[in-house]
N, C-alpha and C positions, 0 to 999 in steps of 0.2 A: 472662677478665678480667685485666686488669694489675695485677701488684702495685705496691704502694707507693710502693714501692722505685723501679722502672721511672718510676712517674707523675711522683715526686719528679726522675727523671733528665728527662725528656722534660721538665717543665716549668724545670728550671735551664740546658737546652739553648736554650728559648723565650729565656729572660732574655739570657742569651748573645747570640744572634745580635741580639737587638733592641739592647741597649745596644753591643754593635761594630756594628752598620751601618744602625739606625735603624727596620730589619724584623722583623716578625715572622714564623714559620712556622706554620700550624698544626701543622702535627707535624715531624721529622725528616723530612727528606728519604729517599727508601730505594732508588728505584732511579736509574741512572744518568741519566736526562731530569732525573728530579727536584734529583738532586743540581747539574747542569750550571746548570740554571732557578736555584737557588740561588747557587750560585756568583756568577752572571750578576751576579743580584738586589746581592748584598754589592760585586761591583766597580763597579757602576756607581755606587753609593753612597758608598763609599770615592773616584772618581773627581772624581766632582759636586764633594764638599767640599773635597779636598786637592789634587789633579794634574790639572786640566781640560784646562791646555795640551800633558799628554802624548801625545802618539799611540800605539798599541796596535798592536800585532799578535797574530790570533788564534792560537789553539795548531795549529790544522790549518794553517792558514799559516807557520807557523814550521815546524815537522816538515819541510813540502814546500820551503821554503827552504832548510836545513839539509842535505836529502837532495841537494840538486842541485846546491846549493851552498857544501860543507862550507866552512867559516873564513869565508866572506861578512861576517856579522858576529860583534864578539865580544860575545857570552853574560855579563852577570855574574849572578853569584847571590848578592843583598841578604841571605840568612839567616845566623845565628850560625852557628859549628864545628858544636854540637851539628846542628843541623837538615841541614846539608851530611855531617856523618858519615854519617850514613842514605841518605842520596838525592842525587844533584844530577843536570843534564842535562848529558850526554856532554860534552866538550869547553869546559865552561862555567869561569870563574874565580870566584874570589872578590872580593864589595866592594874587600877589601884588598888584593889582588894586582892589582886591576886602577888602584887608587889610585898603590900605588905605581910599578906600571912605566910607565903613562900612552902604552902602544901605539896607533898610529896606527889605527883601526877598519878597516875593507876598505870595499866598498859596501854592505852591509847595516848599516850602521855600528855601534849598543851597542842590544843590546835586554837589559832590565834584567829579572830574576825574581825574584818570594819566595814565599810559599806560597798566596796567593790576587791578590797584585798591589797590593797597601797600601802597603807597606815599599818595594820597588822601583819605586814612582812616586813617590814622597818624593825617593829618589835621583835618580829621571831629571828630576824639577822642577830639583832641584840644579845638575844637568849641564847643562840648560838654561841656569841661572840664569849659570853661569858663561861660555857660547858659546852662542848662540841659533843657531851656524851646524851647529852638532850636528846628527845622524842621530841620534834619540834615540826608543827604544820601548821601552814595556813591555808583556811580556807578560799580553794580557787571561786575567783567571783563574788566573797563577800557574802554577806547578808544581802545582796541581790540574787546571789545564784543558788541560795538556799530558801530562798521564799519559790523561786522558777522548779527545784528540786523539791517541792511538794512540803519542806518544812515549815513548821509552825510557829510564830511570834506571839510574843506576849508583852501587851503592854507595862508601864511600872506597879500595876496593882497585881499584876501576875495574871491578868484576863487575858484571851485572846485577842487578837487583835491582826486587822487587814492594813493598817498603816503604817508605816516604816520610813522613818527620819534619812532622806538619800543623801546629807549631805550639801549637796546641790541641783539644780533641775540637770546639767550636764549630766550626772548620775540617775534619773528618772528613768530606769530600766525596768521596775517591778510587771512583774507578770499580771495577766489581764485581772480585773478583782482586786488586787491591792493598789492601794493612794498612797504616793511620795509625797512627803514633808519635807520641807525646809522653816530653817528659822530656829531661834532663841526659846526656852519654855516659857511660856506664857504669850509667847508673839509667834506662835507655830504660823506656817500657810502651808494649805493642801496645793498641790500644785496638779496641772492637766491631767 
């Protein structure tokens, strides 16, 4: 029987996921289908309302684009410092570093990432908004649905790395093997 405690968390996770992306669960997602199925569920949700006009690329399609054709496109990564201290994808830039130098894309042109795909379609609407002649993608699922897609992270010394900053525990979707972070740099917490 579940304690209190646990009920009380399972059901503050329910609230969570419904008031960010209009769904409910019945319970936590637990294994890796489940997780992805959810994931799914909150981007397309997040998609519908905010960024309809973005186009996507899925995490197994990005991996195999990357692997064959490294620098193809450039990578930004929509999260704060804290969230990129923990994790980011290899070769990827920051929001801000990719504002300020304003590099010309390659042919894969700007595929945009944040921790489920919310934050980095806002941007890529942006990008749009300003050149509709843009190559503009955001990755479906996030930095969630590319760790589930077999890709690789690297911590901010550029090492590998199985941890990855989710944001929040509602976001604790990472495939089996990897630990979600939350928290400030220096006050990180590993989360279940």
């Amino acid at each position: 029987m579940a304690s209190l405690a646990a009920k009380a968390k399972d059901a503050m996770v329910g609230v969570a996921n419904a008031v960010a992306t209009g769904t409910v669960f019945d319970r936590r997602p637990q294994t890796d289908a489940e997780k992805r199925a959810a994931i799914d569920k909150m981007f397309a949700k997040y998609k519908s309302r905010s960024f309809a006009e973005v186009a996507d690329v899925t995490g197994e399609d990005l991996v195999a684009e990357l692997a064959t054709a490294p620098g193809s496109a450039v990578v930004v990564d929509c999260r704060i410092p804290a969230e990129r201290e923990v994790a980011t994808i290899p070769n990827s830039v920051s929001r801000e570093e990719f504002e300020r130098t304003s590099a010309a894309p390659g042919p894969g042109g700007i595929v945009c990432y944040c921790t489920i795909g919310y934050r980095s379609g806002v941007f890529g609407k942006k990008l749009l908004e300003g050149d509709s002649e843009l190559r503009v993608r955001n990755l479906h699922g996030g930095i969630l649905e590319w760790c589930h897609a077999g890709g690789a992270v690297v911590d901010s010394a550029n090492a590998p790395t199985k941890k990855v900053h989710v944001y929040g525990s509602t976001w604790n979707l990472l495939p089996e093997g990897f630990t979600g972070v939350i928290g400030e740099a220096g006050k990180f917490h590993e989360l279940d």
